[in-house]
Every structure is written in C-alpha cells, then in structure tokens.
BALUM-152028 format. One line per 10 residues: for each residue x, y, z of N, C-alpha, C. Coordinates in nm, 4 decimals. Atoms other than C-alpha are relative to their C-alpha. Layout:
# residues N
X:Y:Z:X:Y:Z:X:Y:Z ~ ... $
END
This chain:
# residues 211
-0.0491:-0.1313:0.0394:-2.3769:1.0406:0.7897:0.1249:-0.0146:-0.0870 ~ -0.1233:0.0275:0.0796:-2.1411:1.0756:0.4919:0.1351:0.1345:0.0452 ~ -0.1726:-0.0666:-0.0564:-1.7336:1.2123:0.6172:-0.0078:0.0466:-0.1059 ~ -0.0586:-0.0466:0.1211:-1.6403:1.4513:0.3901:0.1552:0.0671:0.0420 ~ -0.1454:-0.0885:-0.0248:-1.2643:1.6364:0.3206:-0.0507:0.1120:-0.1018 ~ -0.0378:-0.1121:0.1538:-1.2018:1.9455:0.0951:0.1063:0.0522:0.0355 ~ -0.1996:-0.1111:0.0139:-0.8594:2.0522:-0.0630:-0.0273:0.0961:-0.0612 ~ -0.0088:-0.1088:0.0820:-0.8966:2.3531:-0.1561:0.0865:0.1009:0.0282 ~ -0.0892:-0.0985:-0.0503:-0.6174:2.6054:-0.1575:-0.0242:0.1550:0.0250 ~ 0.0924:-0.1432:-0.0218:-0.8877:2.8893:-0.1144:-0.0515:-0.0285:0.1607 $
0.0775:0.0067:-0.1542:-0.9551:2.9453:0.2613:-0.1075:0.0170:-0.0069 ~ 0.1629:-0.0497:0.0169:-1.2780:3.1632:0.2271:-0.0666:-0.1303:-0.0528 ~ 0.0695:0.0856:0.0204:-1.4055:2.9057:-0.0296:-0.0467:-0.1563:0.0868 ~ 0.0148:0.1248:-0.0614:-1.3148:2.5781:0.2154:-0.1100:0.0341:0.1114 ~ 0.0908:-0.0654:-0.1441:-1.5024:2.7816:0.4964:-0.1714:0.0110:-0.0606 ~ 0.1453:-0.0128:0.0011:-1.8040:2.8617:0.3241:-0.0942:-0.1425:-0.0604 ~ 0.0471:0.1453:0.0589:-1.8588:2.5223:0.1303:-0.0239:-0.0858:0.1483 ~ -0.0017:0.0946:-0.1200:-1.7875:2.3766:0.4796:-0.1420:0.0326:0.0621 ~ 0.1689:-0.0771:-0.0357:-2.1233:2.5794:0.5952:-0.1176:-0.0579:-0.0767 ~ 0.1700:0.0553:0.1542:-2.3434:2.4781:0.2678:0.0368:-0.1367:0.0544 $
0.0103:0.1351:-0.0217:-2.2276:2.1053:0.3423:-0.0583:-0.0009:0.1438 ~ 0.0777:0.0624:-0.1162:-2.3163:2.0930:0.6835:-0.1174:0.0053:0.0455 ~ 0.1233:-0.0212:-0.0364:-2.6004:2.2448:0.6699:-0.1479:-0.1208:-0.0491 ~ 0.0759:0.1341:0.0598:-2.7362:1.9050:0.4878:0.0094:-0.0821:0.1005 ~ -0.0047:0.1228:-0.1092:-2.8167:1.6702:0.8140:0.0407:-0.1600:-0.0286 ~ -0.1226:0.1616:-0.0063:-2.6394:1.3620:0.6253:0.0727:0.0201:-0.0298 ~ -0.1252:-0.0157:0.0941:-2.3508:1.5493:0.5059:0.1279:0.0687:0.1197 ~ -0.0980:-0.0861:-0.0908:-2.0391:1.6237:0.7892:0.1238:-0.0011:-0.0774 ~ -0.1183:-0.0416:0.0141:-1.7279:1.7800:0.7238:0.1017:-0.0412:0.0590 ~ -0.1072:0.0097:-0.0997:-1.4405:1.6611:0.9062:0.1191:0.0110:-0.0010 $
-0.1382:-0.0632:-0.0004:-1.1547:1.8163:0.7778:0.0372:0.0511:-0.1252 ~ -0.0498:-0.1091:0.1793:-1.0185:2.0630:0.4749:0.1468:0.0716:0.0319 ~ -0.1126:0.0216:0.0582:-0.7181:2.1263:0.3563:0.0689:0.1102:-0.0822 ~ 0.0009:-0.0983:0.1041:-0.5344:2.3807:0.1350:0.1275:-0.0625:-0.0862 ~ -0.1173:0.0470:0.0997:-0.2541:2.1567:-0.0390:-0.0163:-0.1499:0.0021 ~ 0.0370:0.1250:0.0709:-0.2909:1.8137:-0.2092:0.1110:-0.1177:0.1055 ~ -0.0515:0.0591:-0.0680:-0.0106:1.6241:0.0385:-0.0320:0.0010:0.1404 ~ 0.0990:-0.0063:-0.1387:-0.2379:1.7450:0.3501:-0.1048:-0.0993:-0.0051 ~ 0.1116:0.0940:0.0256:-0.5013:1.5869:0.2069:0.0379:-0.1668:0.0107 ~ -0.0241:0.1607:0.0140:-0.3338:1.2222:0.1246:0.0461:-0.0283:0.1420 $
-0.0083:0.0539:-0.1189:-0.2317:1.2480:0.4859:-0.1078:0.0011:0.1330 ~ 0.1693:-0.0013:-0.0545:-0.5922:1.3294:0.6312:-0.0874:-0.0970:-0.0210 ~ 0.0724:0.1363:0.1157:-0.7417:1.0512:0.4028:0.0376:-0.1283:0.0494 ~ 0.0014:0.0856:-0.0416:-0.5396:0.8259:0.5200:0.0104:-0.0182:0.1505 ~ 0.0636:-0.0008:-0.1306:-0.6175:0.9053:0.8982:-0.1338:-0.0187:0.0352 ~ 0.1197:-0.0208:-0.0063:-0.9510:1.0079:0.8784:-0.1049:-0.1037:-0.0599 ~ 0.0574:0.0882:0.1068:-1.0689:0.7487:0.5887:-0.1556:0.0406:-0.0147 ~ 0.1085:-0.0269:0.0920:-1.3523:0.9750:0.4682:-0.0804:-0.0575:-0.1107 ~ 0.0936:0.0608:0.1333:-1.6254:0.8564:0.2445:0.0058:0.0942:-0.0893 ~ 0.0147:-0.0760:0.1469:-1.5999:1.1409:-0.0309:0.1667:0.1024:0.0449 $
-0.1500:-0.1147:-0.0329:-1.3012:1.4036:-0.0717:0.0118:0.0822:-0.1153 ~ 0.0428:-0.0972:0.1117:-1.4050:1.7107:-0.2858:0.1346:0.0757:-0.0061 ~ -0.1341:-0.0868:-0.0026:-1.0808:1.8226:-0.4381:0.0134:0.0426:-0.1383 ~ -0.0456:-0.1142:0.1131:-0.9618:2.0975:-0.6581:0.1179:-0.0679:-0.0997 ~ -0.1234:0.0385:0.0500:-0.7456:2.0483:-0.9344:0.1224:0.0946:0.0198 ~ -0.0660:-0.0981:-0.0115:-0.5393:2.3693:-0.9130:0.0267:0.0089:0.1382 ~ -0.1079:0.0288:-0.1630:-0.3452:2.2602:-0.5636:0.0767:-0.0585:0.0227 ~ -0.1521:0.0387:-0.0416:0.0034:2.2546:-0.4601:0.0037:-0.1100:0.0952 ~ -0.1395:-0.0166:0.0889:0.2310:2.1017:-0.4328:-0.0159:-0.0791:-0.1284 ~ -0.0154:0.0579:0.0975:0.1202:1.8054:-0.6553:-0.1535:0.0589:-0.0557 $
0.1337:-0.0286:0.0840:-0.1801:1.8733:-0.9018:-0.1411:-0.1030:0.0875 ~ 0.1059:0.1436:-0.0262:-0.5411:1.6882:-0.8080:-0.0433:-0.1155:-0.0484 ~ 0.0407:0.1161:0.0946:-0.5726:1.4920:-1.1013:0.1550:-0.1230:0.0622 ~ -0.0799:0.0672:-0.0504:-0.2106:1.3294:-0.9265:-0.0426:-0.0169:0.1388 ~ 0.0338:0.0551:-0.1403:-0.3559:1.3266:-0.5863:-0.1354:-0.1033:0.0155 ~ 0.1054:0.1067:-0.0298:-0.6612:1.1464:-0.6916:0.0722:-0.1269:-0.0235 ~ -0.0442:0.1404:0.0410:-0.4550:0.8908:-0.8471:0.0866:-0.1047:0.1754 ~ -0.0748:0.0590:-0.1188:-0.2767:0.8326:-0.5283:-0.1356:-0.0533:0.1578 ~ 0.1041:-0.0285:-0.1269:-0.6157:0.8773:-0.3134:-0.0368:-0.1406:-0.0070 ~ 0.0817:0.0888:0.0255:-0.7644:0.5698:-0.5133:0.0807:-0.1153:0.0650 $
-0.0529:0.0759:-0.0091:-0.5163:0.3664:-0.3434:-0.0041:-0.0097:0.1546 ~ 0.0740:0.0064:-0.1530:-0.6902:0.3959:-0.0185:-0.1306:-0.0442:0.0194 ~ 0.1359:0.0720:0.0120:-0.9912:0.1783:0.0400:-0.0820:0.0777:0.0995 ~ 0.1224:-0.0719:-0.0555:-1.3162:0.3467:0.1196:-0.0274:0.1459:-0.0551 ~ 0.0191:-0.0985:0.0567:-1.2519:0.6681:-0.0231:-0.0448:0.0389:-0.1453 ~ 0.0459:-0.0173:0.1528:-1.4055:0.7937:-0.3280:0.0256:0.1678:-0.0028 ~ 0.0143:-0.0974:0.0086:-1.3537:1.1524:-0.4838:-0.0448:0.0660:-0.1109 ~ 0.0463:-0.0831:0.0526:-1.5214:1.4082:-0.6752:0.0648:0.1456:-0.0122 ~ -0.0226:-0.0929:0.0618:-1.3679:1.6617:-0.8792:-0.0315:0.1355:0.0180 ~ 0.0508:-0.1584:-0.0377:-1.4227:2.0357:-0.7605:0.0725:0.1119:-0.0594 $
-0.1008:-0.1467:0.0629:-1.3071:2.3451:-1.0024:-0.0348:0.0265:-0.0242 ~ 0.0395:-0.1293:0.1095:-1.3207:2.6656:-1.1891:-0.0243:-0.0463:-0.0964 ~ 0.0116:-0.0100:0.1516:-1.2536:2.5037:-1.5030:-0.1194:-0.1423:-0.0245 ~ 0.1908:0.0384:0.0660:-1.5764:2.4264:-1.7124:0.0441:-0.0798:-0.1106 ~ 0.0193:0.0653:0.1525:-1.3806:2.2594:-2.0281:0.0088:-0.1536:0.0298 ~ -0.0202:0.1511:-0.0594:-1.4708:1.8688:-2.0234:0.0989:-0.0451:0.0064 ~ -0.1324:0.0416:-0.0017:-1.1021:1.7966:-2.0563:-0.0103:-0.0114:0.1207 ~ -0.0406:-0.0542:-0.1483:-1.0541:1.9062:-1.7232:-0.0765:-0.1592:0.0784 ~ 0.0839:0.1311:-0.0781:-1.3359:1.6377:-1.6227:0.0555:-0.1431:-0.0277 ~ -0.1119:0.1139:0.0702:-1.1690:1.3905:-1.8556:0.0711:-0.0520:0.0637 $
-0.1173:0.0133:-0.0588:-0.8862:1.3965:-1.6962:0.0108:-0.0698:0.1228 ~ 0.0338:0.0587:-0.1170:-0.9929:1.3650:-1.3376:-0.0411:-0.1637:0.0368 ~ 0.0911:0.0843:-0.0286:-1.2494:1.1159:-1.4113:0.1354:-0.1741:-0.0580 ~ -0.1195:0.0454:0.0188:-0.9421:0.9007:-1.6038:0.1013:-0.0420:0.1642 ~ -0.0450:-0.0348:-0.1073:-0.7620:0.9509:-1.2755:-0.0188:-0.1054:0.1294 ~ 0.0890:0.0457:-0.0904:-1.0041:0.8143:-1.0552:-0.1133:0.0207:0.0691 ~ 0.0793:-0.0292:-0.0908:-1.2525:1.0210:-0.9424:-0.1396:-0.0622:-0.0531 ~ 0.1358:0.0724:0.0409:-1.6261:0.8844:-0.9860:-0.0996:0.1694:-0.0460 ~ 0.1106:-0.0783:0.0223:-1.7850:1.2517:-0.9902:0.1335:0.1787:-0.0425 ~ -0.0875:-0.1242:0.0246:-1.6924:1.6223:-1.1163:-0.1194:0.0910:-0.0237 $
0.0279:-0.1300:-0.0360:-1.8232:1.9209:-1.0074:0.0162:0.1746:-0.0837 ~ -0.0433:-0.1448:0.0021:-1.7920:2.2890:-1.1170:-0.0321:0.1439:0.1673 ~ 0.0370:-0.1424:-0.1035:-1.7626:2.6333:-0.8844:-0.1370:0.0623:-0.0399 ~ 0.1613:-0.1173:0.0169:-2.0884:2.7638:-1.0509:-0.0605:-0.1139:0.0560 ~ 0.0851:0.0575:-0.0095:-2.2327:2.4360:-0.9378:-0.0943:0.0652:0.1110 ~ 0.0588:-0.0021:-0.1186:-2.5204:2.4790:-0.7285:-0.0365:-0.0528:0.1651 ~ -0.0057:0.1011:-0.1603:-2.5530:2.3182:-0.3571:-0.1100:-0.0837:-0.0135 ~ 0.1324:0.1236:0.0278:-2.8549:2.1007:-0.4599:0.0833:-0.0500:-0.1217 ~ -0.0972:0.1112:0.1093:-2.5959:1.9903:-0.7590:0.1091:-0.0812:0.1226 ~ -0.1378:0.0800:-0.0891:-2.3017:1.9181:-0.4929:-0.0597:-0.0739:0.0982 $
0.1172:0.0808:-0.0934:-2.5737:1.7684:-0.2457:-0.0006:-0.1444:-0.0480 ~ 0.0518:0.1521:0.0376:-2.6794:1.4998:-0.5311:0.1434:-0.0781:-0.0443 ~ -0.1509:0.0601:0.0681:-2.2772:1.4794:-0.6647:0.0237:-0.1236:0.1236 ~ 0.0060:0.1282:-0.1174:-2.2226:1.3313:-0.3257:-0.0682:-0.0804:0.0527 ~ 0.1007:0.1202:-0.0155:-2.4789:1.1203:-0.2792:-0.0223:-0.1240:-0.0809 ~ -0.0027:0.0841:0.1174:-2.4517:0.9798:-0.5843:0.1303:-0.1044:-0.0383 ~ -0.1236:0.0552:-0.0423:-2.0781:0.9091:-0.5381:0.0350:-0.1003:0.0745 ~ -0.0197:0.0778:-0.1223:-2.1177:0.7838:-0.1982:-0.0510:-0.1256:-0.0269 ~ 0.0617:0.1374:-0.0040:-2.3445:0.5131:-0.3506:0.0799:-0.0827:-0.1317 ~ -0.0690:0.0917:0.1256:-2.0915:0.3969:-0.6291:0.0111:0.0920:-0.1106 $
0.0343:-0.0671:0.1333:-2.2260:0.6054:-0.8953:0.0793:0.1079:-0.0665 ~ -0.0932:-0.1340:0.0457:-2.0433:0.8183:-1.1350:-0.1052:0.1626:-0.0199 ~ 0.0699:-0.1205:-0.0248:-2.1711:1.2089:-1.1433:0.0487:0.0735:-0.0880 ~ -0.0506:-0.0821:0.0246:-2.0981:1.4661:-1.3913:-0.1223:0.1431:0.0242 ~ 0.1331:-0.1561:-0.0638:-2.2731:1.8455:-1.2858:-0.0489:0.0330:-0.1519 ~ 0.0671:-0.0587:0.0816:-2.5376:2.0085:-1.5397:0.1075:0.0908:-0.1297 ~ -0.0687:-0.0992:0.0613:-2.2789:2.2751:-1.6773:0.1170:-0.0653:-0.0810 ~ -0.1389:0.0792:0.0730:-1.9639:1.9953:-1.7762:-0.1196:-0.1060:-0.1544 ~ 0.0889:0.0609:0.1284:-2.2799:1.7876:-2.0119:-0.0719:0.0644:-0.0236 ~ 0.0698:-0.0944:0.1255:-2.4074:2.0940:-2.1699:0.1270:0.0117:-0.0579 $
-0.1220:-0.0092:0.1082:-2.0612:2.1433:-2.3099:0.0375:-0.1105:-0.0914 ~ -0.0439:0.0952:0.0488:-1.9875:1.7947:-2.3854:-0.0927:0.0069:-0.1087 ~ 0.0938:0.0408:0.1355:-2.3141:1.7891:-2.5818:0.0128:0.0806:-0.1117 ~ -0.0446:-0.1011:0.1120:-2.2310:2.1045:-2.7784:0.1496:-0.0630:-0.0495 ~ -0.0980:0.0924:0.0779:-1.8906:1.9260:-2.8380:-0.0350:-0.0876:-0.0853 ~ 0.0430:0.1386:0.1233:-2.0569:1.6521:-3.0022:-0.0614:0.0454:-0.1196 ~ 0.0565:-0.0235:0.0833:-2.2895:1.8638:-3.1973:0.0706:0.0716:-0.0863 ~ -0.1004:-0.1290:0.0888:-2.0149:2.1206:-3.3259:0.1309:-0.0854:-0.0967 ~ -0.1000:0.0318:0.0991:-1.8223:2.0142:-3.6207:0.1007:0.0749:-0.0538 ~ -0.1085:-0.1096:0.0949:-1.6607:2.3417:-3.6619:0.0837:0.0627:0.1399 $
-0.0683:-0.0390:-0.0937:-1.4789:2.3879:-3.3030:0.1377:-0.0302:-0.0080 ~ -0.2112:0.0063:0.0130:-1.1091:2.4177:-3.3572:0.0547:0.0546:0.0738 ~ -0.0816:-0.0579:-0.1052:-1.0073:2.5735:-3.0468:0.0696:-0.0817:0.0473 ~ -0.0731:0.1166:-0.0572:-0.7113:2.4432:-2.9126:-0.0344:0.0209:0.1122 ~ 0.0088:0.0145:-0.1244:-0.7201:2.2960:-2.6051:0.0817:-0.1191:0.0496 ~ -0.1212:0.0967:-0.0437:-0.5371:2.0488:-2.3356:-0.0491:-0.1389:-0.0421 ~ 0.0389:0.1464:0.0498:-0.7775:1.7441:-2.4397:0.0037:-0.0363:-0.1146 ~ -0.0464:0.0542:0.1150:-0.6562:1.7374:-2.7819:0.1223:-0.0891:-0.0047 ~ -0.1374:0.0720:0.0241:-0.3299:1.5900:-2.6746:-0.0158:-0.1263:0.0681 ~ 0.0181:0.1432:0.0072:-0.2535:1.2041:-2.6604:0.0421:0.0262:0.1766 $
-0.0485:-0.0007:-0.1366:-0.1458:1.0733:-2.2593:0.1464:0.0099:-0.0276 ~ -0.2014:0.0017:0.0201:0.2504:1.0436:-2.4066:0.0104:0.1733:-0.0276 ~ -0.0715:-0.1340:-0.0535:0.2334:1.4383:-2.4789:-0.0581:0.0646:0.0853 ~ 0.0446:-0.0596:-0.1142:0.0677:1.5364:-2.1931:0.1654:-0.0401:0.1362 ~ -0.0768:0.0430:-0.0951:0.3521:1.3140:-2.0225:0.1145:0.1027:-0.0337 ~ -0.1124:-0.0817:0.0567:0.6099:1.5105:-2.2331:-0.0295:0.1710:0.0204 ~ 0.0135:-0.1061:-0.0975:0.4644:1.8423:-2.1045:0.0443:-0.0094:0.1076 ~ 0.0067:0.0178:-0.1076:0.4981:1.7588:-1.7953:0.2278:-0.0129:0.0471 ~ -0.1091:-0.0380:-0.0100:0.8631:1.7398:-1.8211:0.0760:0.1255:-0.0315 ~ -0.0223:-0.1363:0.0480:0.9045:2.0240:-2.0275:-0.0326:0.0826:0.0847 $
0.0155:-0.1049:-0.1898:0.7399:2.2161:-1.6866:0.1093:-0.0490:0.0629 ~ -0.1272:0.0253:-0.0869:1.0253:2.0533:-1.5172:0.1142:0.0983:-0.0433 ~ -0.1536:-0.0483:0.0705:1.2710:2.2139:-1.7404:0.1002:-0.0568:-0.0506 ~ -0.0920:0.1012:0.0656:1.4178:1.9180:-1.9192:0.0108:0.0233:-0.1244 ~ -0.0597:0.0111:0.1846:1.5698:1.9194:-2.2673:-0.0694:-0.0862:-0.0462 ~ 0.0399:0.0461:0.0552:1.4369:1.7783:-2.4789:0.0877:-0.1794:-0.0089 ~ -0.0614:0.1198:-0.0128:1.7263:1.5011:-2.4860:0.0116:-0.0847:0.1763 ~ 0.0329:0.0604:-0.1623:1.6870:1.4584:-2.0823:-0.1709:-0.0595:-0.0309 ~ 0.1353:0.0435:-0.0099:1.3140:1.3510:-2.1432:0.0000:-0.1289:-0.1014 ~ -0.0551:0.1371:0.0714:1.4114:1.0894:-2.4176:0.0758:-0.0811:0.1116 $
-0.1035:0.0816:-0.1374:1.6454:0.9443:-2.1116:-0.0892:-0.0077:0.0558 ~ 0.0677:-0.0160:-0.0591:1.3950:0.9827:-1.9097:-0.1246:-0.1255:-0.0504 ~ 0.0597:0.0505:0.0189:1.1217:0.8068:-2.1035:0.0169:-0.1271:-0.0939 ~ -0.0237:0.1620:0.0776:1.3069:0.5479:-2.2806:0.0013:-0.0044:-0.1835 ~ 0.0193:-0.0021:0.1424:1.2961:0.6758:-2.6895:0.1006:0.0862:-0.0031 ~ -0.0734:-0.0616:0.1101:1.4784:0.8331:-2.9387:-0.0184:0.1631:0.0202 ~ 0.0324:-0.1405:0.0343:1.5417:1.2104:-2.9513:-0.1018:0.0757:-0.0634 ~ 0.1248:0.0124:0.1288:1.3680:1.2408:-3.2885:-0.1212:0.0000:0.0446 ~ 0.1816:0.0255:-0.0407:1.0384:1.1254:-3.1170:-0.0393:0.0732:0.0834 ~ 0.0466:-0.1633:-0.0704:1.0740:1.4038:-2.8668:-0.0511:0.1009:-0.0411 $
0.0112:-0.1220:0.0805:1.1192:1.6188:-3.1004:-0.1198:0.0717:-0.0655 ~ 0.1026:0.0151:0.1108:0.8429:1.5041:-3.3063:-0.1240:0.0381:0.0746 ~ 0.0903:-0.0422:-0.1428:0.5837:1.5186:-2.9765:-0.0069:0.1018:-0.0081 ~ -0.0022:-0.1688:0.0169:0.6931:1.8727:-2.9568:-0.0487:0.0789:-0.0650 ~ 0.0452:-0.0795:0.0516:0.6219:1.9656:-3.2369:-0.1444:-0.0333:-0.0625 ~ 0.1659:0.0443:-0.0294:0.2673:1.8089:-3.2525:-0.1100:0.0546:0.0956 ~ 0.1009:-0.1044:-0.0821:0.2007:1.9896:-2.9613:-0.0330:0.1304:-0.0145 ~ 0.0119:-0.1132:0.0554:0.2703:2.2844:-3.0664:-0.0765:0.0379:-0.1287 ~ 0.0762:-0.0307:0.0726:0.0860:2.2614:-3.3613:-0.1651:-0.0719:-0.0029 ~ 0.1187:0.0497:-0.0319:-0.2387:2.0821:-3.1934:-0.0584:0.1226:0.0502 $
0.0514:-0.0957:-0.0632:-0.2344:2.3685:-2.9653:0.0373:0.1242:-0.0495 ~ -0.0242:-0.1208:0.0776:-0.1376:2.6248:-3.2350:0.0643:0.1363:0.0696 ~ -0.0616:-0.0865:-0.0248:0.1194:2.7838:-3.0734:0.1512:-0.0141:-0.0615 ~ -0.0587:-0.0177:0.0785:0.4199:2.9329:-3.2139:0.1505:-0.0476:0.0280 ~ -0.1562:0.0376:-0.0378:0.7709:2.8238:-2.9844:-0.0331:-0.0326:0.1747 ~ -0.0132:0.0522:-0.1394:0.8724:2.6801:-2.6554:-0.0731:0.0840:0.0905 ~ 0.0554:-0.0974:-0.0921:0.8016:3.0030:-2.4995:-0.1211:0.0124:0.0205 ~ 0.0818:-0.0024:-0.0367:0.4643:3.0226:-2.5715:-0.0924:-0.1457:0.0575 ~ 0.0237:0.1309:-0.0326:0.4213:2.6612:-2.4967:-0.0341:0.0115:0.1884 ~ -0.0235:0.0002:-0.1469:0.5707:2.7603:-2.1286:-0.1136:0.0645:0.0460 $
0.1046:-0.0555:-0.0385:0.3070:2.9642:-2.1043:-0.1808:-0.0324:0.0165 ~ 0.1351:0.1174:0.0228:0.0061:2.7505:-2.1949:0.0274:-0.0684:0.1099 ~ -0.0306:0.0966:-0.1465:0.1435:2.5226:-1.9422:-0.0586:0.0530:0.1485 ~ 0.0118:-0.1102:-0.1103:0.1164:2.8206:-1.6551:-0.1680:-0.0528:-0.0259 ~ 0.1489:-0.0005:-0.0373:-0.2318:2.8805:-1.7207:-0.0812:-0.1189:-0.0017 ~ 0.0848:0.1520:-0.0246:-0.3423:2.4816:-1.7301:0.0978:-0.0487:0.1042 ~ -0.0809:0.0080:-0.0937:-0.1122:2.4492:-1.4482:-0.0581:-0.1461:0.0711 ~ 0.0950:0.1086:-0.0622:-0.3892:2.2015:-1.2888:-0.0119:-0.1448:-0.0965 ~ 0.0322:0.1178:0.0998:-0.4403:1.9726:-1.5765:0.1277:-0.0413:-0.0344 ~ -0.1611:0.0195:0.0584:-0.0347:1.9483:-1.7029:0.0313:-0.0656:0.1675 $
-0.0001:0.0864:-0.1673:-0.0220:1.7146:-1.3628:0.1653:-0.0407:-0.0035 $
END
C-alpha cells in the first residue's frame, strides 16, 4: 500500500481528496497538512512514499519545500495546483518533484500520477502537455509570464518580495549595483510591466512560484 501526505492549505479540498485517495485499495492517506513546515515535519516522521503538495502554501512556498523534502530518503513528490501554466510545472519539476498534477485533474489522472511516481517515473497530467505542445507550436505567444525569467531574476524577485533595495540585494548576492539594476529592469520589461509597483504586484499574484 502506497503512504501518502497532502499540504494543502484548503481544508475542504485535503478532506475530500483524502476520500477519492482512499477509496483506491493501494492508495492510504496518513496524514495532511495545511502549511509547508507541517509537512517537512510529518515527512520526516512518517517517511511517506509520495507527498502531493500545493505550491501556494505558507509559510515557505512548495517549490522550496520540495527542495528541502528531496533531502529525505524514500520520499518522492508530486506537484498539486490551480495553476495550469507549464512554468509552474517547470519549476517544481526543477525543484525536485518527479510528477505534477493540476486541480482539474481527474482521479484516474492522480491514481496513475502516483503510481507512476511511486515506481520512479516522472508524470506530467493531460492538461500541463496540451499547453506545452501549443507552446511549441505557437510562434506568436508573447504573453508575459514567470517562465520567461532566467533562475538569477527569479532569485532577485525574491528579494525584492522581501523588501530589499536594490543595493541590499547586491550585498546580499555578491555583484555590483549596476547588475541589479540591470536584472530589474529586464524584468520589468520581459514581463512588460511599467514600475516597481506593478512589479509588487505580479509578485502577489505568482506568490507560489516567486519561492
């Protein structure tokens, strides 16, 4: 029988997923979660074979709790969220996880995610490689988004959510002002927005992915 966890910071959802999983006679539940530092301390009690976790959960992000998860032998995890853009999967899968999920998935998708997981295998759900493939085929998609940016300004977001200056994040990461600067304004014009402010705000709503 494969142990499972789920972090999810949605009660209802941990409750009813906990129902659809068990109702699979090789699939038990044995403990869920609603914040990403519950989990790394369940994980490493429990030492579950899978650990279906959200990215959008406090205190630290999931794409930072997988990284920390992978540093526990036996566990493997699979990616569970709202968001549908492959970045999001990117990211995770980068991270550590072997599989990634969506909320529209179906329970005969999250059935084979974990099964597929449990045996090594990487997994992405039906709905994340219909996008990817329309990514590949579309030559004319210019929407910005968070997987346009390199891992150094994703890192330099990530301070900028802190609330660092621009010259505290140069201290911080070891360069020149200038190259802050320059980051900055790369991001801002990858993700075609117009000043810090609306920057802060992009941040908010990828809250999960800006780890």
């Amino acid at each position: 029988m494969i142990k499972i966890v789920i972090a999810d910071d949605h009660k209802l959802f941990r409750e009813t997923l906990s129902i659809v999983l068990n109702s699979n006679p090789e699939l038990r539940v044995i403990a869920s979660c609603q914040d990403s530092a519950e989990a790394i301390e369940i994980i490493r009690a429990e030492k579950p074979d899978i650990v279906l976790m959200d990215i959008d959960i406090p205190p630290f992000s999931g794409i930072e709790a997988v990284r920390k998860i992978c540093t526990i032998a036996g566990t493997r995890v699979i990616g569970l969220s709202m968001h549908t853009h492959p970045a999001y999967a990117r990211k995770m899968m980068r991270a550590g996880a072997l599989g990634y999920v969506t909320k529209n998935s179906s329970k005969e998708e999250i059935f084979t995610a974990i099964l597929e997981v449990n045996h090594g295998n990487k997994f992405l759900c039906s709905e994340i490689k219909t996008l990817i493939s329309e990514e590949l085929l579309s030559d004319n998609d210019t929407t910005p988004h968070i997987g346009m940016l390199t891992e150094r300004e994703l890192e330099i977001i990530s301070y900028v959510k802190e609330g660092l200056s621009s010259k505290e994040i140069a201290g911080s990461i070891n360069v020149a002002l200038k190259t802050v600067e320059v980051h900055r304004h790369n991001i801002l014009k990858k993700l075609k927005l117009k000043n810090a402010s609306s920057l802060v705000n992009f941040m908010h709503s990828n809250a999960g992915f800006v780890a």
